[in-house]
py3Dmol code that shows the C-alpha trace and the ligand (Angstrom):
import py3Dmol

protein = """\
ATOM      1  CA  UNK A   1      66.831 -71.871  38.711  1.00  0.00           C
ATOM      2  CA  UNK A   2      66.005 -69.267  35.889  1.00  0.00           C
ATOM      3  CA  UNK A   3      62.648 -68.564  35.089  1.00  0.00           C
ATOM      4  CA  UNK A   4      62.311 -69.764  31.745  1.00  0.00           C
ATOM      5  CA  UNK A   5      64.189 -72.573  30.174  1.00  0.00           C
ATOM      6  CA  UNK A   6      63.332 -71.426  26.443  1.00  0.00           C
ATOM      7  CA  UNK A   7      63.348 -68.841  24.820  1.00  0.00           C
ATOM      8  CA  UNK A   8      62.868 -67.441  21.551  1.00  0.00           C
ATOM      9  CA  UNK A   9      65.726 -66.364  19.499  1.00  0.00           C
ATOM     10  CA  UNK A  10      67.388 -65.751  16.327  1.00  0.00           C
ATOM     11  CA  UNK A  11      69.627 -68.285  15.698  1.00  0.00           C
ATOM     12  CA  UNK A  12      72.923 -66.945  13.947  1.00  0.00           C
ATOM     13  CA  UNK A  13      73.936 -70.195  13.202  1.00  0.00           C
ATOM     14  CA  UNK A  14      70.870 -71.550  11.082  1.00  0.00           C
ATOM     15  CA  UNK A  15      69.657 -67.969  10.867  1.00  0.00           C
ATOM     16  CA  UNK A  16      66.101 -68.584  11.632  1.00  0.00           C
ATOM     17  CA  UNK A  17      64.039 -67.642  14.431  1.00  0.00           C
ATOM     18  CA  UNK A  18      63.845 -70.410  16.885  1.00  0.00           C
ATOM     19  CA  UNK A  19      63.259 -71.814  20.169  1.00  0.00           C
ATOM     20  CA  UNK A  20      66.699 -71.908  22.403  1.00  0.00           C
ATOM     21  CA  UNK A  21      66.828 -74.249  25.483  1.00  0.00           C
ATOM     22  CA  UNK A  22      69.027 -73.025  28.236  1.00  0.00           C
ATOM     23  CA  UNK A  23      71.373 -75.366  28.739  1.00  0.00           C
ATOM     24  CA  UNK A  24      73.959 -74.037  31.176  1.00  0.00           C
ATOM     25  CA  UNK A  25      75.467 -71.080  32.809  1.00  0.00           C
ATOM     26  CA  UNK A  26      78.972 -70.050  32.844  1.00  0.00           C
ATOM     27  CA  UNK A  27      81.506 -68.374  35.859  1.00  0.00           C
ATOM     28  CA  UNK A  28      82.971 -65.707  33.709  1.00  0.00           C
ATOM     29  CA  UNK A  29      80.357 -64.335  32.377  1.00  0.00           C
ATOM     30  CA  UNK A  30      77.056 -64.726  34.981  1.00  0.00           C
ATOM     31  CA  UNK A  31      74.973 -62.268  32.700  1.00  0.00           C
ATOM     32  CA  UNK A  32      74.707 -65.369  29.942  1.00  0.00           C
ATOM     33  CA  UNK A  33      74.143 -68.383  29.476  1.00  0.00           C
ATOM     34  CA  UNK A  34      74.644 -71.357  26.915  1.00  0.00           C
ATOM     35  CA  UNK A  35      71.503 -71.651  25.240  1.00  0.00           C
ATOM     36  CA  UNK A  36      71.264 -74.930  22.508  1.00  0.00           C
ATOM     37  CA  UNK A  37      69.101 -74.423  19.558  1.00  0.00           C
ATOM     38  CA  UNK A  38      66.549 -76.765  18.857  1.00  0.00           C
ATOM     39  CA  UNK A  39      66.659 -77.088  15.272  1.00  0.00           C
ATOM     40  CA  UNK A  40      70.384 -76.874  14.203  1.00  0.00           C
ATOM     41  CA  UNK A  41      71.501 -78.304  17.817  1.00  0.00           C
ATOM     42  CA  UNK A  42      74.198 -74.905  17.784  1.00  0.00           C
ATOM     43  CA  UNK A  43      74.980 -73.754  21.227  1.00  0.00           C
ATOM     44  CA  UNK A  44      75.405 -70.128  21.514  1.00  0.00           C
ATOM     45  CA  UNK A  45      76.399 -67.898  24.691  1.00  0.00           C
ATOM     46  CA  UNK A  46      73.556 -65.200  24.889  1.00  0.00           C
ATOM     47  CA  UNK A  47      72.838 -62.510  27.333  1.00  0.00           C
ATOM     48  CA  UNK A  48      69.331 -63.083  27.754  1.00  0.00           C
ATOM     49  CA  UNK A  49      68.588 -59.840  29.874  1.00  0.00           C
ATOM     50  CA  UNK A  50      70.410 -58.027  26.754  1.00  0.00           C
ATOM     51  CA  UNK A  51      68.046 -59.920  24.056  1.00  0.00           C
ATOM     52  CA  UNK A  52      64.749 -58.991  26.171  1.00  0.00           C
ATOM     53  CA  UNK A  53      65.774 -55.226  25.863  1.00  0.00           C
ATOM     54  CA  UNK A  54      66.607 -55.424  22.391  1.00  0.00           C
ATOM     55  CA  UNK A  55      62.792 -57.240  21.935  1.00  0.00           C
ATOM     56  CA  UNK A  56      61.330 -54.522  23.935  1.00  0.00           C
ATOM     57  CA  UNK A  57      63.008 -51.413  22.515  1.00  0.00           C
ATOM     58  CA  UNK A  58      61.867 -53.005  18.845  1.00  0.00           C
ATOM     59  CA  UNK A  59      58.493 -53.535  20.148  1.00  0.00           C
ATOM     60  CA  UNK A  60      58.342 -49.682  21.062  1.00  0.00           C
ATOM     61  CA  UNK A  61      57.293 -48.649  17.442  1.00  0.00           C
ATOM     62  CA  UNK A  62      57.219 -44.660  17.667  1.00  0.00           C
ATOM     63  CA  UNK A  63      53.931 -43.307  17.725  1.00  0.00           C
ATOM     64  CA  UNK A  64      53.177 -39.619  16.157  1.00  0.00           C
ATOM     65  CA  UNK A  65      51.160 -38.611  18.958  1.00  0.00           C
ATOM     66  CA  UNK A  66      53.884 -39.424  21.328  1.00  0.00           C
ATOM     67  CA  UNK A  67      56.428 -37.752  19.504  1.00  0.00           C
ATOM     68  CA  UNK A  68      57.148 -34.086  19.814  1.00  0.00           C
ATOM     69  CA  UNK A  69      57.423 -32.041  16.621  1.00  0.00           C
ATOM     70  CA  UNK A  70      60.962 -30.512  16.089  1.00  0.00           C
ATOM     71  CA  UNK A  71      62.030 -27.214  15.892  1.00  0.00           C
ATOM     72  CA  UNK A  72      65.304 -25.967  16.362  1.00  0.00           C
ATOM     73  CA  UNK A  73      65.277 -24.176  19.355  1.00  0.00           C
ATOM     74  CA  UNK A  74      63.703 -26.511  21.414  1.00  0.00           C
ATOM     75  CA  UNK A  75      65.974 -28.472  23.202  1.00  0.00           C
ATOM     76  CA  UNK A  76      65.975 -32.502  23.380  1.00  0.00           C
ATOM     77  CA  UNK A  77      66.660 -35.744  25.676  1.00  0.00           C
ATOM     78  CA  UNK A  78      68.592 -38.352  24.060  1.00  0.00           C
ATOM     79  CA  UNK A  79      65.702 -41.236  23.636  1.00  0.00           C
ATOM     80  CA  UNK A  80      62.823 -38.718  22.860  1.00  0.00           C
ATOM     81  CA  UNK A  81      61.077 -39.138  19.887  1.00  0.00           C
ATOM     82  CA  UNK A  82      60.506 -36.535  17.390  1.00  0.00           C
ATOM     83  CA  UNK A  83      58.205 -35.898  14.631  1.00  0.00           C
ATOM     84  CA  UNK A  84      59.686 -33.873  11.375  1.00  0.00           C
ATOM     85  CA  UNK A  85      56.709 -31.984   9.075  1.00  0.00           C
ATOM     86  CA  UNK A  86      59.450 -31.244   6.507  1.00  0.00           C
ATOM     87  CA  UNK A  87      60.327 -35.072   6.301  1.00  0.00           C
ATOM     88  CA  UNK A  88      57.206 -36.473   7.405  1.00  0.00           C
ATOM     89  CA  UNK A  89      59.373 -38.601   9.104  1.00  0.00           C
ATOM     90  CA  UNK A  90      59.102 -39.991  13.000  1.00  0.00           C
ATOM     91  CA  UNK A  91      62.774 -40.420  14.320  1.00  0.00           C
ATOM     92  CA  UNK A  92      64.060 -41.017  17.964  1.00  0.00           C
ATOM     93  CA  UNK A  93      67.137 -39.054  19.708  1.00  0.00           C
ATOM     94  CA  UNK A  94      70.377 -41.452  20.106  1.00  0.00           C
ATOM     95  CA  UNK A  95      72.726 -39.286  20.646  1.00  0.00           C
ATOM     96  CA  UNK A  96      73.315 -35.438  21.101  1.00  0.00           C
ATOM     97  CA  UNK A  97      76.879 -33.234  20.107  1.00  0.00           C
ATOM     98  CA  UNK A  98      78.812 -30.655  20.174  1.00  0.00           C
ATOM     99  CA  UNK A  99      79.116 -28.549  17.226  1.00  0.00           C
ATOM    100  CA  UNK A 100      81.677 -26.636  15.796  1.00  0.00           C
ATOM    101  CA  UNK A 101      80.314 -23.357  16.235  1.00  0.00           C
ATOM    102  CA  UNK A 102      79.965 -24.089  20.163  1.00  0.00           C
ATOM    103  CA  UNK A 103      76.186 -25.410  19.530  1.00  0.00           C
ATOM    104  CA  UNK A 104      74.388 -28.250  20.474  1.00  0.00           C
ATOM    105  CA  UNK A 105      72.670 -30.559  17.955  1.00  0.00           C
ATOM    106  CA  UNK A 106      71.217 -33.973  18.117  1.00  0.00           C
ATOM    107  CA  UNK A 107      71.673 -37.167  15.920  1.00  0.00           C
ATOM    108  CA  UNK A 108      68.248 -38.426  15.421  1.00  0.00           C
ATOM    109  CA  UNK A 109      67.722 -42.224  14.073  1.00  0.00           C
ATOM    110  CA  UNK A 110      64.341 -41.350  11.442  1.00  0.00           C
ATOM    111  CA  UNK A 111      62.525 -44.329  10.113  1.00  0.00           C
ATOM    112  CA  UNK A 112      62.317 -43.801   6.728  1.00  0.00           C
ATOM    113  CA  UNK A 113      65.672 -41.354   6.140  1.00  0.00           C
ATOM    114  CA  UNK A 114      67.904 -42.753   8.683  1.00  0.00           C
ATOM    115  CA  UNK A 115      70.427 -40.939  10.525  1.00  0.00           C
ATOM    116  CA  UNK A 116      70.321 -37.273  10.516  1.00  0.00           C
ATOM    117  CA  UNK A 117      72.242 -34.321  12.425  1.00  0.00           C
ATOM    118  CA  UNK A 118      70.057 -31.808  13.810  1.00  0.00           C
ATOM    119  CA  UNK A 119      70.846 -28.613  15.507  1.00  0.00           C
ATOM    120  CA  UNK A 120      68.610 -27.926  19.096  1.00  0.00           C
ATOM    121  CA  UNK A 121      68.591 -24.962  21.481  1.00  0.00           C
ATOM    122  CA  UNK A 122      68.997 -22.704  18.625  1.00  0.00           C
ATOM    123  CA  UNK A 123      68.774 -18.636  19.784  1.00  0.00           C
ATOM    124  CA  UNK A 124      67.059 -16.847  17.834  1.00  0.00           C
ATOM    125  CA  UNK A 125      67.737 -13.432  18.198  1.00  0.00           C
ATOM    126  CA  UNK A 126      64.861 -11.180  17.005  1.00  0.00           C
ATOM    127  CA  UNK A 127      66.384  -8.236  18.699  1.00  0.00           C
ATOM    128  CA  UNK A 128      70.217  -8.658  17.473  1.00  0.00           C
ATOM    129  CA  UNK A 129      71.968  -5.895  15.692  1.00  0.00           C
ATOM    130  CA  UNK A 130      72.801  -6.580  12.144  1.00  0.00           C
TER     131      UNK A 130
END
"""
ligand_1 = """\
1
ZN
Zn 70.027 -72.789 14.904
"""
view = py3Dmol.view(width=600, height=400)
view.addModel(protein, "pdb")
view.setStyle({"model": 0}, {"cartoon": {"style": "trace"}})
view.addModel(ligand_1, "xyz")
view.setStyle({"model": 1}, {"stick": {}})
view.zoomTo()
view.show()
């Protein structure tokens, strides 16, 4: 038997946060299970190792002092957090790309500004030949 039999959950159906009793498991899909809601009585199929992620990853508020300031010639993980003084703005790293010119850049999810492009692992070259 699962550990918990409720949980707490949005409820799409009466879309308010409420408790969900678990109320059965199902052979296709072994990574959910039903769970009924206990104020509208909806039953919805939820992944319930899926919606403790999701609660943990929003819990994870970025922090300035764990965040590393960007400049562009650093280069990045995808799920670091990065601080930008220009922006003020704390964002973390979801994805990274290719771009045109052959560089590398890295799509950064900022709290206030959103989604923005940024280029990483930028040479600088002090001694280049104009
Ligand atoms: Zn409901």
């Amino acid at each position: 038997m699962a550990k918990g039999k409720y949980i707490l959950h949005h409820c799409a159906h009466c879309d308010r946060d409420a408790r969900m009793e678990l109320v059965g498991s199902t052979e296709q899909h072994p990574d959910r299970s039903w769970y009924r809601c206990t104020r509208c009585r909806h039953v919805s199929l939820l992944n319930v190792e899926e919606l403790r992620r999701e609660v943990e990853e929003a819990k994870k508020k970025l922090d300035r002092a764990d965040a590393e300031e960007y400049t562009p010639e650093k280069t990045y993980r995808v799920g670091e957090a990065i601080f930008h003084s220009d922006w003020d703005d704390l964002g973390k790293i979801i994805s990274k790309e290719r771009t045109s010119g052959g560089g590398s850049a890295i799509v950064v999810s900022f709290e206030k500004i959103g989604e923005r492009r940024l280029l990483e692992t930028v040479v600088t070259k002090d001694d280049a030949v104009e």
